[in-house]
C-alpha positions as CSV (number, residue, x, y, z in Angstrom):
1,X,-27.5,27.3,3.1
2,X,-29.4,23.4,2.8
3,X,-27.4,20.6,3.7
4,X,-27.4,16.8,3.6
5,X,-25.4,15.0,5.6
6,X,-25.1,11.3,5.3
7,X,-24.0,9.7,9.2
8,X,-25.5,12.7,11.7
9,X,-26.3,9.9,14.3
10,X,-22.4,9.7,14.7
11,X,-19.5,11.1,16.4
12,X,-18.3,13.6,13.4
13,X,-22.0,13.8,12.2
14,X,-23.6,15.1,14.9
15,X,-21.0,17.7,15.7
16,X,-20.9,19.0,12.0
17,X,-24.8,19.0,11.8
18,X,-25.0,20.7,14.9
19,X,-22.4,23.2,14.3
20,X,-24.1,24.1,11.0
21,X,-27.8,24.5,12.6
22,X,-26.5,26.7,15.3
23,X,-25.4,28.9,12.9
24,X,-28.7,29.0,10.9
25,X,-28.5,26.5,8.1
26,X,-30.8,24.0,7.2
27,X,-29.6,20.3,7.2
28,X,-31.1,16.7,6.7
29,X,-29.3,14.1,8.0
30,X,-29.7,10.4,7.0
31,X,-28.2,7.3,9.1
32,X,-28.7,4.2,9.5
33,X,-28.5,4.0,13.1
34,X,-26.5,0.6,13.1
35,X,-25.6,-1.6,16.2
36,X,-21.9,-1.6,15.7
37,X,-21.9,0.1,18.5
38,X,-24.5,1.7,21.4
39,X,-27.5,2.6,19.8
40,X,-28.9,4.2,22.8
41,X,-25.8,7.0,22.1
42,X,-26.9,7.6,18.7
43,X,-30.2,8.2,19.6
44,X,-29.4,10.9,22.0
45,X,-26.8,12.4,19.5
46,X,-29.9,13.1,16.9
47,X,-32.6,14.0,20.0
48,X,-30.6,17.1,20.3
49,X,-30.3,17.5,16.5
50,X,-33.8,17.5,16.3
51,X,-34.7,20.3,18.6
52,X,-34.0,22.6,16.4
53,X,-36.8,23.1,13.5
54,X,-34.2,23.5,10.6
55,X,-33.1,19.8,11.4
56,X,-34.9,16.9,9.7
57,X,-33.6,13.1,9.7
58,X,-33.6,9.9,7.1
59,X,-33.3,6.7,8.9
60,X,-32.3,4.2,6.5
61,X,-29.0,2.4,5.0
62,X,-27.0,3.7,2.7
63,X,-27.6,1.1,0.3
64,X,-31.6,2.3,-0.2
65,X,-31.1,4.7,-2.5
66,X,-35.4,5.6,-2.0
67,X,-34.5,6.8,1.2
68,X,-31.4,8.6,-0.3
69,X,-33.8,10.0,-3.0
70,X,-36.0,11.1,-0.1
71,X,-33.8,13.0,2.0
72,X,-32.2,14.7,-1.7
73,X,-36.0,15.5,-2.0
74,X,-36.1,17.2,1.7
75,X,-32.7,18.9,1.0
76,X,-32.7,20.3,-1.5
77,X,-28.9,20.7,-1.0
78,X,-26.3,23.4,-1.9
79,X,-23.6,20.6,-0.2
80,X,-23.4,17.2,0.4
81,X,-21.2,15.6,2.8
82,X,-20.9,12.5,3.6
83,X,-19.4,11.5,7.0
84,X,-21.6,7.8,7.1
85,X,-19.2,4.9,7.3
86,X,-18.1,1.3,8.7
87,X,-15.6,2.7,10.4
88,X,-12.6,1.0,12.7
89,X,-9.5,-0.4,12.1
90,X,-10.2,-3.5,14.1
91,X,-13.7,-4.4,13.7
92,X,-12.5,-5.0,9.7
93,X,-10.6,-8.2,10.8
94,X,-13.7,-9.9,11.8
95,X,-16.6,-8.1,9.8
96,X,-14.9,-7.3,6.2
97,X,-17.8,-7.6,4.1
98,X,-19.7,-4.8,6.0
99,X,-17.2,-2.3,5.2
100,X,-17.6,-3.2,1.7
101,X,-21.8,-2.7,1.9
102,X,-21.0,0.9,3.8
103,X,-17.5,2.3,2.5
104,X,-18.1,0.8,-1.1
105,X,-21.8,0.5,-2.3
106,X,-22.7,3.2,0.2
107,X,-20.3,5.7,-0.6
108,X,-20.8,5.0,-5.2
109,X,-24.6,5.7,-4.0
110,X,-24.2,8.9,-2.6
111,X,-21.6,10.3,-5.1
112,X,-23.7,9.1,-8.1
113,X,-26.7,10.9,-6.1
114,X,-24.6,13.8,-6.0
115,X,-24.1,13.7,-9.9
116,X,-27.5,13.9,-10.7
117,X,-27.7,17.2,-7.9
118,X,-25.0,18.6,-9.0
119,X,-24.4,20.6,-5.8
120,X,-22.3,23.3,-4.8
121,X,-19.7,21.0,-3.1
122,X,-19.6,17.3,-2.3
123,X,-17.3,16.8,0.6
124,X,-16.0,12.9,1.6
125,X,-14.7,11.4,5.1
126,X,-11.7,9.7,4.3
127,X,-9.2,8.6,7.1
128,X,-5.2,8.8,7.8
129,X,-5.4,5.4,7.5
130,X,-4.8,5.4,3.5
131,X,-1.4,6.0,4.6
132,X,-0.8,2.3,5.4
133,X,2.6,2.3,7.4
134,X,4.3,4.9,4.8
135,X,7.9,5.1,6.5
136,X,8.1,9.0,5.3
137,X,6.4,11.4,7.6
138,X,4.8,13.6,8.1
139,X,1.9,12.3,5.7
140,X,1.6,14.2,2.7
141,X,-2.0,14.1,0.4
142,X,0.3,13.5,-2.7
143,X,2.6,10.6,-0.9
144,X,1.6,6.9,-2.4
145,X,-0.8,5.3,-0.3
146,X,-1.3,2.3,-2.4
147,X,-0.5,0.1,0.3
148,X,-3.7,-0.1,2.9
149,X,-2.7,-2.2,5.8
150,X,-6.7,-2.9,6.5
151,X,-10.0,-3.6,4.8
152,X,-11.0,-0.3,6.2
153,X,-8.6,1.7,4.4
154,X,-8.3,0.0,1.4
155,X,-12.3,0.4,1.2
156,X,-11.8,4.8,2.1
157,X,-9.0,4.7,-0.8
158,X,-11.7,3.4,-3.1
159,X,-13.8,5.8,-2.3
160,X,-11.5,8.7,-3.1
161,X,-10.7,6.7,-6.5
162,X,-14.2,6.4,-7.5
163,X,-15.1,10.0,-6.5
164,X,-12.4,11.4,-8.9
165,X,-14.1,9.7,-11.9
166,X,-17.1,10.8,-11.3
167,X,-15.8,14.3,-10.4
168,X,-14.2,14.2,-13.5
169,X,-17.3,12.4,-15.3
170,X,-19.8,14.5,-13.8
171,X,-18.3,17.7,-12.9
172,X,-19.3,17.9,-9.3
173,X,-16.9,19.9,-6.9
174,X,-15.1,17.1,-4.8
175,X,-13.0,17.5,-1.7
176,X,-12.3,14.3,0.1
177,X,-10.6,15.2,3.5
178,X,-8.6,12.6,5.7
179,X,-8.7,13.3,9.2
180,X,-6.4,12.1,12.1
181,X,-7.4,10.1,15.2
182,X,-10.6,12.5,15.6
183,X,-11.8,12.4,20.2
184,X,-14.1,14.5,22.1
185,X,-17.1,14.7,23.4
186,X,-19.9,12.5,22.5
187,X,-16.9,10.4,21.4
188,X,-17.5,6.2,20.0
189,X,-17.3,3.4,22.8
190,X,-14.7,1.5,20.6
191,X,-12.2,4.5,20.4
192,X,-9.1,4.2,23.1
193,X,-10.2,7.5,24.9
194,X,-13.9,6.4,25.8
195,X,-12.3,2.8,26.4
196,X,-9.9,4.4,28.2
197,X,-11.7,6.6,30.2
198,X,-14.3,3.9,31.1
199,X,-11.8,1.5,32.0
200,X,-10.0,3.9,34.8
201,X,-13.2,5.3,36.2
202,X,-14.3,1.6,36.7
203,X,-10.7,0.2,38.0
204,X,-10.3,-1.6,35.0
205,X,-7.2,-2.7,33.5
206,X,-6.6,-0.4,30.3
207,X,-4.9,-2.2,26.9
208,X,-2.6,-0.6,25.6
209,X,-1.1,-2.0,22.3
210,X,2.2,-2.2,20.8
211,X,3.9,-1.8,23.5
212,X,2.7,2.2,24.3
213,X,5.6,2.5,21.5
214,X,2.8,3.9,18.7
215,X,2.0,7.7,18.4
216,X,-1.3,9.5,17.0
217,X,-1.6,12.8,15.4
218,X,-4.8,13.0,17.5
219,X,-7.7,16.1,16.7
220,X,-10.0,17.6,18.9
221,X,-13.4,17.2,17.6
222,X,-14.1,21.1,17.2
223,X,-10.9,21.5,15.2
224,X,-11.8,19.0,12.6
225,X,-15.3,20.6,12.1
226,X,-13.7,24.0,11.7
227,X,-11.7,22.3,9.0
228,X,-14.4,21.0,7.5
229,X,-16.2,23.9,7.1
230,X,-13.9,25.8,6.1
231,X,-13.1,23.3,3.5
232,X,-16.9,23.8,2.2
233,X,-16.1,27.2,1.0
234,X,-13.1,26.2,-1.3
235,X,-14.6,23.8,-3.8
236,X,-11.5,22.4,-6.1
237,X,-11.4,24.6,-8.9
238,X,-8.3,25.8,-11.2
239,X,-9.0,29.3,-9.5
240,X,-7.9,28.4,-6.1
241,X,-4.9,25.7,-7.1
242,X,-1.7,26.9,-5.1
243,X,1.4,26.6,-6.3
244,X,4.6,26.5,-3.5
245,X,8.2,25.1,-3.2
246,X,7.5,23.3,-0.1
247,X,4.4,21.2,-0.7
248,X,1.7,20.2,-3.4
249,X,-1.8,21.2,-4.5
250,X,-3.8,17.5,-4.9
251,X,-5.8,19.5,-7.3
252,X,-6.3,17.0,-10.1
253,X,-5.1,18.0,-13.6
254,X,-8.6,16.5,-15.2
255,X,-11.2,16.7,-12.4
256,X,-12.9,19.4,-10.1
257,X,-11.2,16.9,-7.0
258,X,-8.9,17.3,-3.9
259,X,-7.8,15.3,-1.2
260,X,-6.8,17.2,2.1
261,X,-5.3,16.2,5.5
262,X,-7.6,17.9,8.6
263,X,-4.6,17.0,10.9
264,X,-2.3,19.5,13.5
265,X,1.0,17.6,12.7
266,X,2.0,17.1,16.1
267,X,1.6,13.5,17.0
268,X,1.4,12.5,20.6
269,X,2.8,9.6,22.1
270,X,0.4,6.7,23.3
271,X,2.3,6.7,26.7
272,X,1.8,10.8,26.9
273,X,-1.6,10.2,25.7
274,X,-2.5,7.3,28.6
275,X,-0.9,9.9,31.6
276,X,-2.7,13.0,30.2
277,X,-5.9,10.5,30.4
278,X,-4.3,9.7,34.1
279,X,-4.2,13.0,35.2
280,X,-7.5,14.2,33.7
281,X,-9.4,11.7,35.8
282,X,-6.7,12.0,39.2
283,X,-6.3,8.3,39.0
284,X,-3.8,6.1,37.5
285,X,-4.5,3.5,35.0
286,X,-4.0,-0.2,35.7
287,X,-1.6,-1.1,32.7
288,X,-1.7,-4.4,30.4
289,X,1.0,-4.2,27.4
290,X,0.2,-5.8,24.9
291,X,2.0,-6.3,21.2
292,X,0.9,-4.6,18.2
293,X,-2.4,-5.8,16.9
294,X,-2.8,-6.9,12.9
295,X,-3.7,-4.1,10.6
296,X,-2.3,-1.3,13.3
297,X,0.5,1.1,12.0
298,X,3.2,2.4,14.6
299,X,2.5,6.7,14.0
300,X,0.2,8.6,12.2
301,X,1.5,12.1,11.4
302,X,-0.5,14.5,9.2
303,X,1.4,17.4,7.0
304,X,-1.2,20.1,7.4
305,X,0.2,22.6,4.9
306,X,-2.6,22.3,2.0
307,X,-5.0,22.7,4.8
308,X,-3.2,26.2,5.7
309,X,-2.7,27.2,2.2
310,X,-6.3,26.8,1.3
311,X,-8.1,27.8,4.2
312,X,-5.6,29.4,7.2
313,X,-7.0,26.9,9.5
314,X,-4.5,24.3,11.1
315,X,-5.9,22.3,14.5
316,X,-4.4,23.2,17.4
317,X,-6.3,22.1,20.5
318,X,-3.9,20.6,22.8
319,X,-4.4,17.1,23.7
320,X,-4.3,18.3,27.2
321,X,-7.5,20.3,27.0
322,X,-9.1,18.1,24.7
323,X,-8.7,14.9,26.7
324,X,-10.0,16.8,29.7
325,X,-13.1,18.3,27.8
326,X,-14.1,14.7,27.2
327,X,-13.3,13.5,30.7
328,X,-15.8,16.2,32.4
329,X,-18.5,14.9,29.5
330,X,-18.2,11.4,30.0
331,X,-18.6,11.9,34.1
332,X,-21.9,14.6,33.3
333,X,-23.0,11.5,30.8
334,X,-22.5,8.6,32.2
């Protein structure tokens, strides 16, 4: 099958892309190769894309829709997703507006390019983060989440919101999946783990927010692209809507759209999360506590049973081995 993937330079990108070429597909990726972060990473990330002959790339911003029209032109695409993003929850208490140029007029370009494709499947990054600090747990797709705590997640609801008008306008096949504190290898600098990691290694004090009182419903890496792709084969469509006494099918009533967790449900507590680091590396971590930061919301907690209905997939790499599968790529890296 042809692919376009919008953000292949990144963490999720890469490993989707790569995933997808290994197994014989063809796939154009487009990024923008931003500085938000170490360049030099991206660059590497895309250098292995590219030896393989059935990968070809589009460097450019989201917001040049030529270059969008260029890599459509390459891909020719039987699905479309679009993992290309401002993303952290921090970062969008000092730089706002660029979420707003990446998750807002990015996003409405590629799902209005998608609308004139019309392919197979369009498939959307959203984030747990839509959840806001929803006291009910675990998260369910159909709970509110009309109340984002950040710029970042109030930008990913709007992108969900927009995709179901045009899914509805236009017709397309729209799955927009929320994924859950997503670490492994070839993981960003700005998430804990890497920071983490880093930190220790280089006897470093480590910060750890909120007290260590927070918990994360963290996913290996490989277990959100297995959801993913499994995802691709179950376009929203009255065929496949499920109907059970325990949870709901976000299958709209007036549009080809669905939002789905990609989360294990088994959160992990921040403490449990900094000793498993701890005794990944065989050193301890030099501990600051510090309060809860602006924006950050005490637990994240997916409700994976849509994910299992639709697909019989539900994550369930242990933090254990996924922290130390990063550990041993971080000390072959850097």
């Amino acid at each position: 099958m042809r692919y376009l993937i919008t953000g292949t330079a990144g963490f999720i990108g890469f490993h989707l892309a790569k995933r997808l070429l290994d197994e014989g597909h063809y796939v154009v990726g487009f990024d923008g190769m931003t500085n938000y972060y170490d360049v030099a990473l991206k660059e590497k990330r895309h250098a292995i894309l590219e030896r393989s002959n059935g990968f070809k790339a589009v460097i450019a911003q989201l917001k040049d829709r030529d270059a969008l029209d260029k890599a459509a032109e390459l891909a020719e695409p039987d699905v479309i997703v679009h993992l290309a993003a401002q993303a952290g929850v921090r970062y969008s208490l000092e730089n706002p507006r660029s979420y707003i140029d990446s998750n807002l007029v990015g996003s409405f370009n590629v799902i209005e390019l998608a609308a004139r494709l019309k392919p197979k499947h369009l498939l959307l990054a959203s984030t747990s983060s839509v959840y806001g600090s929803n006291e009910k747990v675990p998260f369910a797709e159909s709970d509110k989440a009309d109340e984002p705590m950040t710029i970042y997640a109030a930008t990913k609801k709007s992108m969900e919101v927009m995709a179901h008008s045009y899914a509805h306008l236009h017709k397309v096949p729209t799955t927009a999946f929320r994924f859950f504190t997503v670490y492994g290898p070839w993981g960003r600098p700005d998430m804990a783990l890497f920071k983490f990691v880093d930190a220790i290694r280089k006897d470093r004090p480590i910060e750890i927010y909120g007290e260590g009182k927070m918990s994360r419903d963290f996913t290996y890496i490989d277990d959100l692209i297995e959801g993913v792709i499994r995802l691709m084969a179950v376009p929203p469509d009255e065929a496949n809507r499920i109907t059970s006494d325990t949870y709901a099918d976000t299958l709209s009533r007036h549009a080809p759209f669905r939002v789905v967790n990609i989360g294990g449900g088994q959160p992990v507590a921040l403490m449990r999360f900094v000793e498993t680091i701890e005794a990944s590396l065989g050193k301890p971590a030099i501990r600051k506590m510090l309060p809860m930061q602006q924006g950050e919301v005490p637990r994240t907690y997916a409700a994976p049973d849509l994910l299992i209905g639709l697909t019989g997939f539900r994550p369930e790499i242990d933090i254990e081995v996924g922290v130390r599968r990063f550990a041993e790529w971080y000390q072959e890296h850097y």
